[in-house]
C-alpha positions in Angstrom: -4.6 -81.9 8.3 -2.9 -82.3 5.1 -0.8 -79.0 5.5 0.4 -80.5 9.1 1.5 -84.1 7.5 3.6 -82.4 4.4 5.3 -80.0 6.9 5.9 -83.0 9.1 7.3 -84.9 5.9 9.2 -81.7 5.1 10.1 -81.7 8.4 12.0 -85.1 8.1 13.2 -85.1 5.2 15.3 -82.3 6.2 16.6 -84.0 9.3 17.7 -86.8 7.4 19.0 -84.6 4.5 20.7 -83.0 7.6 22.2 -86.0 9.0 23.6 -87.2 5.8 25.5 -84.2 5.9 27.3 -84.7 8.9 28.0 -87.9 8.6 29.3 -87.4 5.2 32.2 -84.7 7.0 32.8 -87.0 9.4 34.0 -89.8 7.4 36.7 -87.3 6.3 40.0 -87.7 8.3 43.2 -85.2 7.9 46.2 -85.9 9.4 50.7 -86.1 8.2 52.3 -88.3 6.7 55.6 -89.4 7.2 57.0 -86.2 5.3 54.9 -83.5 6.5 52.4 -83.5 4.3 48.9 -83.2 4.8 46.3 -85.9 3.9 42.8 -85.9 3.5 41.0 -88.9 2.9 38.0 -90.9 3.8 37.8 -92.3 7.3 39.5 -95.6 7.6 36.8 -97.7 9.3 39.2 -98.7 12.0 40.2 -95.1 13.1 36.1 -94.3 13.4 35.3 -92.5 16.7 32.6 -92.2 18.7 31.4 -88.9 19.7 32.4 -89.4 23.8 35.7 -90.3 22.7 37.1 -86.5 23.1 39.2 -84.0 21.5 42.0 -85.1 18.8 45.3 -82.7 18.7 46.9 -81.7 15.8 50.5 -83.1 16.2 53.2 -82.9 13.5 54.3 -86.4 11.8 55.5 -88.9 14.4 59.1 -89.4 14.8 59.7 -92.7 13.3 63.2 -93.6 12.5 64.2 -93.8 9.0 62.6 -96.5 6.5 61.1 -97.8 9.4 57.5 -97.2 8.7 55.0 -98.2 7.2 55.8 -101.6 9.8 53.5 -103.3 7.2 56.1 -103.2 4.5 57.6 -106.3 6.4 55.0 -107.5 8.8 52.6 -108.0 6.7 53.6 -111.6 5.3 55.0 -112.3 9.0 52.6 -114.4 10.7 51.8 -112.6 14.0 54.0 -114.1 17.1 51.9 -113.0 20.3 54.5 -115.3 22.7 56.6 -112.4 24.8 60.1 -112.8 23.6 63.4 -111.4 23.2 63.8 -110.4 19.8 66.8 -111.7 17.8 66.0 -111.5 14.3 64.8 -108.0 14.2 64.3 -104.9 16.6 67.3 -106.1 18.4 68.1 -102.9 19.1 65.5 -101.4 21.2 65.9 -102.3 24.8 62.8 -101.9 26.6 63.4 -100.0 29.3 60.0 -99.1 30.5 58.1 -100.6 33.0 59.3 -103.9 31.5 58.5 -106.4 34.2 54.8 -105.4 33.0 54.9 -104.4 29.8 56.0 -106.1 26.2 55.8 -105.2 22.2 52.0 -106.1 21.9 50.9 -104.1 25.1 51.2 -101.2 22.9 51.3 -102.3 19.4 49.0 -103.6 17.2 49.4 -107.7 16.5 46.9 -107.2 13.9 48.5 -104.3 12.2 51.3 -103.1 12.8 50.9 -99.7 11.0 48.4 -99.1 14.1 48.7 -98.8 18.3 46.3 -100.5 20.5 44.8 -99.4 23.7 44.1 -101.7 26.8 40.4 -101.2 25.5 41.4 -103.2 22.4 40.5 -100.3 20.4 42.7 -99.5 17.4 44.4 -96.0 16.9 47.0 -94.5 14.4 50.4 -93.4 15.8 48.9 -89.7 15.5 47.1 -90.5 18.2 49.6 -92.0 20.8 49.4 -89.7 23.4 45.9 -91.7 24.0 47.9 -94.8 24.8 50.3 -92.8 27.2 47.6 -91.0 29.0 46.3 -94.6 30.0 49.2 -95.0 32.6 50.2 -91.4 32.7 46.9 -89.8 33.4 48.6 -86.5 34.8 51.0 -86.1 32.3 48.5 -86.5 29.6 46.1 -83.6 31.5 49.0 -81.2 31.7 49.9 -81.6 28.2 46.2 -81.3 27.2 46.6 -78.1 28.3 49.9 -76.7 27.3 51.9 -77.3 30.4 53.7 -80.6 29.8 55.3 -80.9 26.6 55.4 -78.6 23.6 52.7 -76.2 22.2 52.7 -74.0 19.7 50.5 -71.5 18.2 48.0 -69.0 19.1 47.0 -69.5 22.7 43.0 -68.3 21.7 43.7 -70.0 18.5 45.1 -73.2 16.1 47.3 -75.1 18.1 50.0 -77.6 17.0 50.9 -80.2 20.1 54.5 -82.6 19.7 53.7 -86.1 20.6 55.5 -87.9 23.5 57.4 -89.5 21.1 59.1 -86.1 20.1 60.5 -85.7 23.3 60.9 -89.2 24.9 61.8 -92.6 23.4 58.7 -94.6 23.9 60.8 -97.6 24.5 63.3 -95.7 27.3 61.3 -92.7 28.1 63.8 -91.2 30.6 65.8 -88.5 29.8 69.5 -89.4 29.9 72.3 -87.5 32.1 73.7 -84.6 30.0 77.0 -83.1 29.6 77.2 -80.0 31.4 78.9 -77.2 29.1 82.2 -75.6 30.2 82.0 -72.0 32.7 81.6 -69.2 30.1 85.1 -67.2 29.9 85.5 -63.5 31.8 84.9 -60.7 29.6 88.8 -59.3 30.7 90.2 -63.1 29.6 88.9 -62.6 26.2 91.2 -60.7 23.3 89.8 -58.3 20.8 88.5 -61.3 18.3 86.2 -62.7 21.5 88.6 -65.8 21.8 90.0 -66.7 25.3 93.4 -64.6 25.1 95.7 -66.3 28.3 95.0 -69.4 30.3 93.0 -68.7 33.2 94.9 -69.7 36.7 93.2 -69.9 39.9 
């Protein structure tokens, strides 16, 4: 009887020896910064996720414009305005051009902190993570990219994978793309002279 009670204490202290284990790599979190380089730190309490919560993608810094980030640097002696505005002192320059009769700033943003996004859950994520807050309205988007068909993927296709954010390829704030420029015809071979510069006018 005594043999079976220390393997059963054995037994649990094991499990918990175990668990401490795991929990201690989980509260590790690597990700870019703002420069490409990679950070590994300990889990910021408010990035913490729960094990139903799915996959993360490793994504490439997100493409915030110059000296614009961390938002913190200015917002955090602001006090938070949550009243849907237009925006004179600041950020005057980003029209919102996406689903705006629905949508403002704080929909997306953090008012809390605004180094962080904010899904319609309330829950708080890092800008890494922003293809979670598009995939809430753009569930089929969000699938293809998932899987390499929507977007940019690169890598080894049974191997590490690096995914660009929306962001990368669509302004957040105006996601569609804009008309381009078509380039001009290519010239004739017989039009071109011996440097591969267009030798005589071409008449029709």
């Amino acid at each position: 009887m005594k043999n079976y009670v220390r393997r059963c204490l054995s037994l649990a202290i094991g499990l918990v020896a175990f668990g401490a284990v795991v929990v201690s790599a989980a509260e590790v979190e690597k990700f870019f910064d703002r420069h490409g380089a990679l950070i590994v730190q300990e889990k910021v309490e408010k990035y913490k996720r729960r094990a139903d919560e799915g996959t993360t993608y490793p994504v490439p810094p997100p493409p915030f414009s110059e000296d614009i980030f961390p938002c913190s640097d200015c917002h955090a002696d602001m006090e938070p305005n949550p009243q849907r505005r237009e925006l004179v002192d600041m950020h005057e320059d980003i029209v919102l051009n996406h689903a705006e009769g629905q949508r403002w700033c704080l929909d997306c943003h953090n008012l809390d902190d605004r180094d962080t996004l904010r899904l319609i859950s309330g829950e708080v994520i890092p800008f890494t993570e922003s293809y979670r807050l598009c995939g809430q309205c753009h569930g089929d988007k969000f699938r293809d990219w998932r899987v390499g068909v929507h977007g940019k993927r690169t890598g080894n296709w049974n191997g590490e994978k690096q995914y660009l954010l929306c962001a990368h390829c669509h302004d957040p704030h105006s996601p569609s793309f804009k008309p381009l420029k078509p380039m001009p015809a290519p010239v004739r071979p017989e039009n071109l002279n011996r440097q591969g510069f267009q030798a005589v006018p071409v008449h029709n």
